[in-house]
C-alpha positions as CSV (number, residue, x, y, z in Angstrom):
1,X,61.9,27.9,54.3
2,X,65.1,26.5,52.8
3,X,65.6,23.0,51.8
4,X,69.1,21.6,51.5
5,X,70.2,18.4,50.2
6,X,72.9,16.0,51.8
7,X,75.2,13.6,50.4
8,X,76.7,12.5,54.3
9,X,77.6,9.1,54.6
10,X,78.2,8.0,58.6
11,X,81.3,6.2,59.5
12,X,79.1,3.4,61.6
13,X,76.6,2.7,58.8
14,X,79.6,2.8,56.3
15,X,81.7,0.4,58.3
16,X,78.7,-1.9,59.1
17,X,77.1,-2.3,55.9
18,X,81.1,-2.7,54.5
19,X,81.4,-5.9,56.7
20,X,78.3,-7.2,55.5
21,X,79.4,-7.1,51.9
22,X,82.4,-8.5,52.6
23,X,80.9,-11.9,53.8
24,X,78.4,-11.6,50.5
25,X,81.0,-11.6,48.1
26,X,83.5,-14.4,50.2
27,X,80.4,-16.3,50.2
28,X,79.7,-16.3,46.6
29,X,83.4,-17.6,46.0
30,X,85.0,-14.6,45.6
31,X,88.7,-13.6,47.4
32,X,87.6,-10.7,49.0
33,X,91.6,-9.6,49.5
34,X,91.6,-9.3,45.5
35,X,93.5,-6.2,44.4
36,X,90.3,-5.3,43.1
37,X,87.9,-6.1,45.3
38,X,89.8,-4.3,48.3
39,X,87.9,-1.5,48.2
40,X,84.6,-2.9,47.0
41,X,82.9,-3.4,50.4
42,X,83.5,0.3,51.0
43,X,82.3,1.3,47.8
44,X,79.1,-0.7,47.7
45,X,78.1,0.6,51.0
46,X,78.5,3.9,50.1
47,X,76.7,3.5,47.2
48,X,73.8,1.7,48.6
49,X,73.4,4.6,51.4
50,X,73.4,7.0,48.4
51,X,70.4,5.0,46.5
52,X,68.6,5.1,49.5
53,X,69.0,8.4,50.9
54,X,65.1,8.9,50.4
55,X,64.1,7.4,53.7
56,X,66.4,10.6,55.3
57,X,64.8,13.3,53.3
58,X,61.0,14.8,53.5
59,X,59.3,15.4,50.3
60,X,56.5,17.0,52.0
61,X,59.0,19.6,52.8
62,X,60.7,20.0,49.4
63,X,57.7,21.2,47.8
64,X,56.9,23.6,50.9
65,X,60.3,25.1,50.5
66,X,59.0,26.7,46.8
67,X,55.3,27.1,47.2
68,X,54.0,30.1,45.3
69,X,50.3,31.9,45.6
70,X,49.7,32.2,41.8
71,X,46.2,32.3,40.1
72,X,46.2,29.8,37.2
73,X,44.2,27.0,37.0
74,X,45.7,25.5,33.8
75,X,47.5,21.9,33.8
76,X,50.9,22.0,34.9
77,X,53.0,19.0,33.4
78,X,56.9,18.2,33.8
79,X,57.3,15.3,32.0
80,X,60.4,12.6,31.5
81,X,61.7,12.8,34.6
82,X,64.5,10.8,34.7
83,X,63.3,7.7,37.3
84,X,66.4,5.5,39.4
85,X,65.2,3.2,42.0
86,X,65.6,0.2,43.5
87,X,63.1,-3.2,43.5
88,X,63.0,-4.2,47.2
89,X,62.6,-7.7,45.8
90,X,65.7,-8.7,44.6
91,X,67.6,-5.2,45.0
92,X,68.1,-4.8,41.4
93,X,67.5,-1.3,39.5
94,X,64.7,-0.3,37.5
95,X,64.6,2.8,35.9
96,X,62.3,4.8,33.1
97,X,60.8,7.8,33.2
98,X,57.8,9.5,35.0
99,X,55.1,12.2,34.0
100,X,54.0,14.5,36.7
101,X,50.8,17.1,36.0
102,X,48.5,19.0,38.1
103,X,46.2,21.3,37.9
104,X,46.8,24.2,41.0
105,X,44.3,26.0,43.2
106,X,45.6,29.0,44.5
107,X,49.5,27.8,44.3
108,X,52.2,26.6,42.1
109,X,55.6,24.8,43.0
110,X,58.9,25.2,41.7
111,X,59.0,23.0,38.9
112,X,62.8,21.7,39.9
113,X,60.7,19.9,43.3
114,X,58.7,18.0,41.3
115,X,61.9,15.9,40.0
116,X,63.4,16.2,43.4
117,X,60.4,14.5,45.5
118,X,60.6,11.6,42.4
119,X,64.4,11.2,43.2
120,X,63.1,11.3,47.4
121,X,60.5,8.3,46.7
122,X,62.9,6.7,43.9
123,X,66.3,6.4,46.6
124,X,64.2,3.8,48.6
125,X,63.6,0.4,48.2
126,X,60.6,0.2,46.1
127,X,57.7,-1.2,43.6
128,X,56.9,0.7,41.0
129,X,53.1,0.6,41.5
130,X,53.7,2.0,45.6
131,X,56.7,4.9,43.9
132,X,53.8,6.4,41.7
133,X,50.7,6.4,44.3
134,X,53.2,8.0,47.1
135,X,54.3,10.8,44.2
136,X,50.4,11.1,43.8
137,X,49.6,11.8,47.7
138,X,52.7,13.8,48.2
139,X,51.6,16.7,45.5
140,X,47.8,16.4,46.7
141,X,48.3,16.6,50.2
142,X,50.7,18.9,49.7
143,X,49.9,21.4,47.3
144,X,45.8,20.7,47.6
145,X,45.4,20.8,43.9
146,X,42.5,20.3,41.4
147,X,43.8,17.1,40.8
148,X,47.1,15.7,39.8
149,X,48.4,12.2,37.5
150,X,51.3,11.0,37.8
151,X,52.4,7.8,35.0
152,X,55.4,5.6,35.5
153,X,57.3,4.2,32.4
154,X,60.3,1.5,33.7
155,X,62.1,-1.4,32.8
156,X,63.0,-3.7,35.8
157,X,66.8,-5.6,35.5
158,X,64.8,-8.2,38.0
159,X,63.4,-9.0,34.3
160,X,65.6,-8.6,32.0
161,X,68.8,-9.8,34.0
162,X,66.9,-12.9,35.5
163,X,64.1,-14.5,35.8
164,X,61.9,-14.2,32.6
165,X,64.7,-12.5,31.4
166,X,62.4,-10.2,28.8
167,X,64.7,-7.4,27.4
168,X,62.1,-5.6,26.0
169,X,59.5,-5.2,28.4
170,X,58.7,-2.0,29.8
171,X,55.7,-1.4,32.9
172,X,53.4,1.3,32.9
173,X,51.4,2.5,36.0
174,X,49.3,5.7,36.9
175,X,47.2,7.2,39.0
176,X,45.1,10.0,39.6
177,X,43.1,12.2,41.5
178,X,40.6,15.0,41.1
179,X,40.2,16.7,37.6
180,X,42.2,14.3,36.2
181,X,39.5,11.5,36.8
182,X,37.7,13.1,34.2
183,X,38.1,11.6,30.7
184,X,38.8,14.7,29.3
185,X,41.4,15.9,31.7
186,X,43.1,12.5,31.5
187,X,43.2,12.6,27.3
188,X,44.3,15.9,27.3
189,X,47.1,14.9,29.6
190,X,47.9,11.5,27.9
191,X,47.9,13.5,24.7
192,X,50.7,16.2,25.7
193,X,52.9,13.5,27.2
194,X,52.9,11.4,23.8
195,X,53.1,14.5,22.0
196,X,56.7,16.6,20.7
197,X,56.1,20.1,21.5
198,X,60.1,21.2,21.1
C-alpha cells in the first residue's frame, strides 16, 4: 500500500490562524501594517501548519506501506536522525537527534520510515519524554519486533532562550522494550550509537 506525503495548506485554517497572529504581534507593540510584517501573519500560519502536520498523518501506516518478510534476527539501528519539534509549553523548538534500533521477527521496514514516523510524532506539539515512548509503541505495535530502543538527544530553546537560559544543556530520554531490556542488548546498542563505524 502506497503512502504519500502532503504539504496542503487550507485556505480556512490559513486565513484563521493569520488573523490570530495578527492580533499577537499588534499586541506585543508591533505595527502590524509594517512593510515587513505585511506578510508575516500569512507566513507564520503556514509555517505553524507545516510543523504540525503530524496530527494529519498516520505513522502506523508509514511503516505498513514498506513492510518486508525477511529472516534476520540481528539489531537493526538508524541512528542520528535529525529531530525538529515543537515544546507544547511555550511553543518554542527543540531539536537533537534520535537513535532508533530493533531487533525483527519475521519482518523488516524500509529504513527511510523509520525517520519519517520521527518527523510524524516530531510535527506535533510535544515533550520530549511523550515523542520517544510514542516512537517506541509505534515500531512495536507495528512491526511486533523482538524488542526495539529508541534514545532522544535535544536541546530545548524554552532553556536556552528563556527561563534558565542554560546554553549548553542537552536532555536525554529512552525507552525500551523486549530484547533490549536486557543488559546486554542495551550495551551492545548504546555502544554502536557512541561508536564511528564510517
Amino acid at each position: 500500500m502506497a503512502y504519500s506525503e502532503s504539504h496542503n495548506y487550507t485556505d480556512d485554517t490559513t486565513n484563521s490562524v493569520k488573523e490570530y497572529y495578527s492580533k499577537i504581534i499588534t499586541e506585543l507593540g508591533e505595527d502590524v501594517e509594517r512593510e515587513g510584517l505585511l506578510k508575516t501573519p500569512e507566513r507564520a500560519s503556514k509555517a505553524m501548519q507545516f510543523l504540525t502536520k503530524g496530527y494529519q498523518e498516520d505513522p502506523q501506516q508509514i511503516l505498513k506501506s514498506a513492510l518486508f518478510k525477511e529472516d534476520y534476527k540481528n539489531m537493526v539501528l538508524v541512528k542520528n536522525i535529525e529531530l525538529y519539534s515543537l515544546c507544547e509549553h511555550h511553543i518554542l523548538p527543540f531539536y537533537g537527534k534520535v537513535h532508533i534500533a530493533y531487533i525483527p521477527n519475521g519482518y523488516v521496514v524500509g529504513l527511510s520510515k523509520l525517520p519519517r514516523i520521527v518527523d510524524v510524532f516530531a510535527r506535533r506539539l510535544q515533550v520530549q519524554e511523550r515523542l520517544t515512548k510514542e516512537i517506541l509503541d509505534c515500531i512495536q505495535d507495528t512491526l511486533k519486533p523482538l524488542g526495539v530502543a529508541v534514545v532522544i538527544e535535544a536541546a530545548h530553546m524554552c532553556m536556552m532562550m528563556r527561563g534558565v537560559q542554560k546554553q549548553n544543556s542537552v536532555t536525554t530520554t529512552s525507552a525500551f522494550t523486549g530484547e533490549f531490556e536486557k543488559v546486554q542488548t542495551r550495551s551492545e546498542f548504546f555502544s554502536l550509537i557512541g561508536s564511528d563505524l564510517t
